[in-house]
C-alpha positions as CSV (number, residue, x, y, z in Angstrom):
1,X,87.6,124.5,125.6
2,X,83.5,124.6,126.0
3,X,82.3,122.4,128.9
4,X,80.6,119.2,127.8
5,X,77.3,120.9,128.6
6,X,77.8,123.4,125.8
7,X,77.3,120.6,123.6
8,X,73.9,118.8,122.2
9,X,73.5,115.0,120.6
10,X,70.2,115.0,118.4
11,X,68.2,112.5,117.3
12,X,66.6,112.2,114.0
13,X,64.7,109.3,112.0
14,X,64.3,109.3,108.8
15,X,62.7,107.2,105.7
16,X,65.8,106.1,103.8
17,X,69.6,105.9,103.5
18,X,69.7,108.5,100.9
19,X,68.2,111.0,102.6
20,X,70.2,110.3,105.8
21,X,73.5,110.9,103.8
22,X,71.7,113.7,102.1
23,X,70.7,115.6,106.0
24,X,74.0,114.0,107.2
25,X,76.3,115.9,104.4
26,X,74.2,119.4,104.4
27,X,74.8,119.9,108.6
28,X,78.6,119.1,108.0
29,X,79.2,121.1,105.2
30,X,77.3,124.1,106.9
31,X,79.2,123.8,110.5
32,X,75.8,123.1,111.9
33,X,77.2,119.8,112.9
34,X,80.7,118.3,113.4
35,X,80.0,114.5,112.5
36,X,76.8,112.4,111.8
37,X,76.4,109.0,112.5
38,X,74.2,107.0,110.6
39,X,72.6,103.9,111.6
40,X,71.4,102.7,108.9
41,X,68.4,100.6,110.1
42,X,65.9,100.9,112.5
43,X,62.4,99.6,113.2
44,X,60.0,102.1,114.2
45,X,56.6,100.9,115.5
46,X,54.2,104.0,115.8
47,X,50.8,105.3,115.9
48,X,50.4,108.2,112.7
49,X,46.8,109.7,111.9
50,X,45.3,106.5,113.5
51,X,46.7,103.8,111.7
52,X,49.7,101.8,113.9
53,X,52.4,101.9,111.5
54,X,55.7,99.1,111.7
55,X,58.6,101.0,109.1
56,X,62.5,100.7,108.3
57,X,64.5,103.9,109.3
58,X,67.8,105.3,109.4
59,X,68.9,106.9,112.4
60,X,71.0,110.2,112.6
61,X,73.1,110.6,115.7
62,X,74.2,114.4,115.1
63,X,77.2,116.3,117.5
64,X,76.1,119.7,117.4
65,X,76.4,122.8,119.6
66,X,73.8,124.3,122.1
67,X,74.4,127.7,120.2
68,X,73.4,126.1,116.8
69,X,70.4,124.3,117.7
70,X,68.0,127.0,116.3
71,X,69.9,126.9,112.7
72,X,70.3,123.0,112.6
73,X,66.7,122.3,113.3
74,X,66.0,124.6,110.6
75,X,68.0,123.1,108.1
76,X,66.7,119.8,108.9
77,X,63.2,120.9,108.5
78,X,63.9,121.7,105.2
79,X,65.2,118.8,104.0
80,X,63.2,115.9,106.0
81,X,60.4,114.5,104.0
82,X,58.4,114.0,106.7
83,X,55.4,116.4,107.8
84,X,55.9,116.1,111.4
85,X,60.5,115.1,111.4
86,X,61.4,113.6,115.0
87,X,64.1,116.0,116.5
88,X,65.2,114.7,120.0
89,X,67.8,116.8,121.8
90,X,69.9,115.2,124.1
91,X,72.2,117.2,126.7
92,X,76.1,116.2,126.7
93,X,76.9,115.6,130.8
94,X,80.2,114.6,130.3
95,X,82.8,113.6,127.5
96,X,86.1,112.7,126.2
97,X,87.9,116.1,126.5
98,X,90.0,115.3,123.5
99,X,86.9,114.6,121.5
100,X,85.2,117.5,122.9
101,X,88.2,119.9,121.6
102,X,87.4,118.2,118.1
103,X,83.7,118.8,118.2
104,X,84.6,122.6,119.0
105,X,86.6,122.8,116.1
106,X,84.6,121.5,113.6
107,X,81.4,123.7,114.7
108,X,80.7,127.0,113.1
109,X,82.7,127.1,110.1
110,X,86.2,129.0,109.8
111,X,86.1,130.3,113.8
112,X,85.2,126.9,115.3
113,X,82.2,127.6,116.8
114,X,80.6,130.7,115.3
115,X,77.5,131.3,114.9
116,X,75.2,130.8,111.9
């Protein structure tokens, strides 16, 4: 099994359910994630080309590899609406190993954690 540290927890906002489910979906079926939470609601207060802007977000909480960040921020450029999408990576210190062996699994397609 891959030591927590092998593994990444991103963060992503985006503009509405649908594409959250939409993201969520594509970086499952592709390997490039093994689950995506969604919270469906956030408020996000921010400052975009001057104007202070106060919108509703989803939030994605994505389980991905270290190994598949290049390909998974890819894909999520692709499909975010947003010109600049926020893409926080997060390092995994420590984990449930059980859950861990589950996250391994379900990266990568067939092999577990191939690469993409």
């Amino acid at each position: 099994m891959k030591e927590a540290e092998a593994f990444r927890m991103v963060l992503v906002t985006v503009g509405s359910g649908d594409e959250a489910s939409r993201i969520a979906r594509a970086l499952v079926e592709e390997g490039l994630a093994a689950c995506v939470n969604i919270v469906p609601e956030v408020r996000s207060i921010y400052r975009w080309k001057g104007a202070l802007k106060n919108e509703s977000e989803a939030l994605l909480l994505i389980k991905t590899s270290a190994g598949l960040m290049e390909n998974l921020e890819k894909k999520i450029r692709i499909l975010h609406s947003y010109e600049i999408p926020e893409i926080l990576v997060l390092p995994i210190d420590r984990g449930n190993e059980a859950y861990l062996a589950w996250l391994e699994e379900n990266l990568g397609g067939k092999d577990g954690w191939g690469a993409h």
